[in-house]
Each structure stands twice: as C-alpha cells, then as structure tokens.
TORNUDREN-468733 format. One record per residue (C-alpha): x, z, y; residue in three letters. Coordinates in steps of 0.02 Angstrom, whole numbers, padded with zeros to 5 digits, always signed. Each point is the difference from the previous one (the first is absolute). Last residue first. Layout:
<atoms>
XZYALA
...
</atoms>
This chain:
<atoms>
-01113+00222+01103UNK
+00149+00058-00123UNK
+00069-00095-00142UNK
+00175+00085-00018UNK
+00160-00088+00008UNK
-00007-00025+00184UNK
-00027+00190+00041UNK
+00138+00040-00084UNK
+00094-00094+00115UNK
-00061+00040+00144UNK
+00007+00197-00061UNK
+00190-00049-00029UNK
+00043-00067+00181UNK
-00082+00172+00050UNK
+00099+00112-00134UNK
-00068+00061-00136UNK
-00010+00183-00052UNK
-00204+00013+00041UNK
-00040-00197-00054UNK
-00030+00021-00188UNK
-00140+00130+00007UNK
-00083-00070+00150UNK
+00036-00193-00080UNK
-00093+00050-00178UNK
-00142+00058+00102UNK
-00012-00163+00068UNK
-00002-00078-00128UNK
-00138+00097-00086UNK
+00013+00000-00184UNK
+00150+00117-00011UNK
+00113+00081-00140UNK
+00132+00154+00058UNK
+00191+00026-00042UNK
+00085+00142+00105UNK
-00080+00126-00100UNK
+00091-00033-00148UNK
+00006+00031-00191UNK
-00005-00182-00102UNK
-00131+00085-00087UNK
-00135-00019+00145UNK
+00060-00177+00043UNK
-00030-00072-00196UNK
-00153+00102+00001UNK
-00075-00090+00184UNK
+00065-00159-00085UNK
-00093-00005-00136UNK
-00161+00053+00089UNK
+00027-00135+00100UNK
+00022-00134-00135UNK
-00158+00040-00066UNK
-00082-00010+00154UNK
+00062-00162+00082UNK
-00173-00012+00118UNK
+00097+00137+00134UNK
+00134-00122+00014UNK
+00165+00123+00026UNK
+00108+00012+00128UNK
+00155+00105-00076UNK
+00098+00126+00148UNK
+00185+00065-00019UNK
+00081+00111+00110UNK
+00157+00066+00014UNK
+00078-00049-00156UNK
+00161+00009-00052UNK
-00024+00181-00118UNK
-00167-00093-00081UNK
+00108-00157-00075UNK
+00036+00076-00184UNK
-00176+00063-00003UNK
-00075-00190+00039UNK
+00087-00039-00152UNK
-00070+00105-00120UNK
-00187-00043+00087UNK
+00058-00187-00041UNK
+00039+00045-00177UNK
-00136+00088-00047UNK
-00131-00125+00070UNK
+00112-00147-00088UNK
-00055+00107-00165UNK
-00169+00039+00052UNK
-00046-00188+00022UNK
-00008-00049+00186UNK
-00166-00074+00081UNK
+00011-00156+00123UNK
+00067+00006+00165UNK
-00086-00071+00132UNK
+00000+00125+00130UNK
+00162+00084-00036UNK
+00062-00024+00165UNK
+00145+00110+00028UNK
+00075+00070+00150UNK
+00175+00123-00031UNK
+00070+00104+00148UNK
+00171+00039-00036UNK
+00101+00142+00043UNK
+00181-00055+00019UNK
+00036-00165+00077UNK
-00067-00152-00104UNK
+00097-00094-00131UNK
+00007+00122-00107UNK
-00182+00034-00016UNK
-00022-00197-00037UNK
+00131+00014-00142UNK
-00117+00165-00052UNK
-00152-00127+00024UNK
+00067-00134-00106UNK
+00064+00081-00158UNK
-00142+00085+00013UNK
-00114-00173-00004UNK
+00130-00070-00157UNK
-00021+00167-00069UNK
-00192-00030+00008UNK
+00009-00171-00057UNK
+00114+00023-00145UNK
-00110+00153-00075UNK
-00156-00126+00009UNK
-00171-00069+00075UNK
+00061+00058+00183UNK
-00145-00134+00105UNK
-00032-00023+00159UNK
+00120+00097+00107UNK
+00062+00001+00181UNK
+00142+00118+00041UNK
+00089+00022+00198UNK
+00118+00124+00039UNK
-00015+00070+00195UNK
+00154+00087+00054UNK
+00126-00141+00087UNK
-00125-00136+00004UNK
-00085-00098-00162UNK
+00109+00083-00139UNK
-00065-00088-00153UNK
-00117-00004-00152UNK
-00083-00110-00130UNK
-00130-00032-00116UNK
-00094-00128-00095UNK
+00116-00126+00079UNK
-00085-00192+00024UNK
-00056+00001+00164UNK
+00137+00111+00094UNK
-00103+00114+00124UNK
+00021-00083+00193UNK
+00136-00007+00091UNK
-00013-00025+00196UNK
+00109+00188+00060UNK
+00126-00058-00126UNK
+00010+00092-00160UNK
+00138+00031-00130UNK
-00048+00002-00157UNK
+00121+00107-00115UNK
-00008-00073-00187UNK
-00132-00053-00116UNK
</atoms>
C-alpha cells in the first residue's frame, strides 16, 4: 500500500481498498473500504504508523470509514491489536461513520473500545468529527481538515 502522500487537490485513490498518509504536519489521513484479510490490515498499520512517523509528534488521525464493508472477527482482532500498538502517538483520532452501515459500526465501536484509548472516538456528524479533531490543530490545519471532510 505504502505512505500516500497528499496534495491539498487529491482525491481518495480509486482502486485501493484502503490507505493512509500524513496530510499536513499532525493530521494522518485513512480511508477504508474493505480489510477482508490479515495482509490487508497489516498492510493498513503498516501504513498509518509510517504515516504517524511522518508527522510531528502527536498526531491527529481522520478516517472515513463510511463505506467500508463488514470485517470477519479474525481481521477485527487484528486491527483492534494494532490500533493498541499506535495509541501512545496519538493525539486524537476521530472515525466518521455512515449511520445506515450498522453492522459494520458496531464492529468498529468494539474494535475501538478494546484497542484501550480515550483519545480515539467514532462520529456520524461531520461536523462533530471536525470540533473534536480541530482543538490541537493549527489554523492552516483546521483549513485543511476542513477540506477533507464533507461539511455544508
């Protein structure tokens, strides 16, 4: 999968079923669709902790899991293993959610409650999502943040 490094114009890769990258100097940027085995989700951690890296200490991590599809409880396991292994770099890290993805939701909402932190949190409002994400940005940050999210 490797480190994706955004311009401010780039849009979600067509073909990737998931991917991450350091968009500005704290905010870390994953979109998923689909993490149908143990490959794909170290692949995806591989990405985000080369992502963390990348950014200055204290990352805030957006992801838009809106479309994803449902995980089988072994790839659950494993991602919520990972997601552990990352908690002591993160800031912040806020999910956006579709509220009609239920199944999927409720996966996720276990897979973030055993990977053990506070700092991680799952949204279906956008802009909700930004409030949480936006406190420890900076201004040229919050502008772009705001540009990857699909507010009114």
């Amino acid at each position: 999968m490797g480190v994706i490094s955004f311009s401010e114009s780039s849009a979600e890769p067509a073909r990737r079923k998931a991917f991450a990258g350091a968009r500005t100097r704290h905010i870390v940027q994953v979109w998923m669709h689909r993490l149908d085995t143990l490959e794909a989700v170290q692949a995806l951690s591989s990405d985000v902790v080369a992502a963390i890296r990348a950014t200055a200490p204290g990352s805030v991590i957006f992801a838009d899991y809106r479309r994803a599809a449902p995980l089988s409880p072994q790839v659950a396991s494993a991602w919520s293993r990972d997601m552990r292994h990352a908690n002591g770099a993160i800031l912040r890290s806020g999910v956006l959610l579709d509220p009609a993805n239920a199944v999927f939701n409720l996966q996720l909402e276990r897979i973030v409650q055993c990977a053990g932190s506070d700092a991680r949190r799952l949204f279906t409002d956008p802009a909700e999502l930004y409030d949480w994400l936006a406190e420890p940005l900076t201004d040229d940050e919050r502008v772009a943040l705001r540009r990857m999210l699909p507010l009114p």
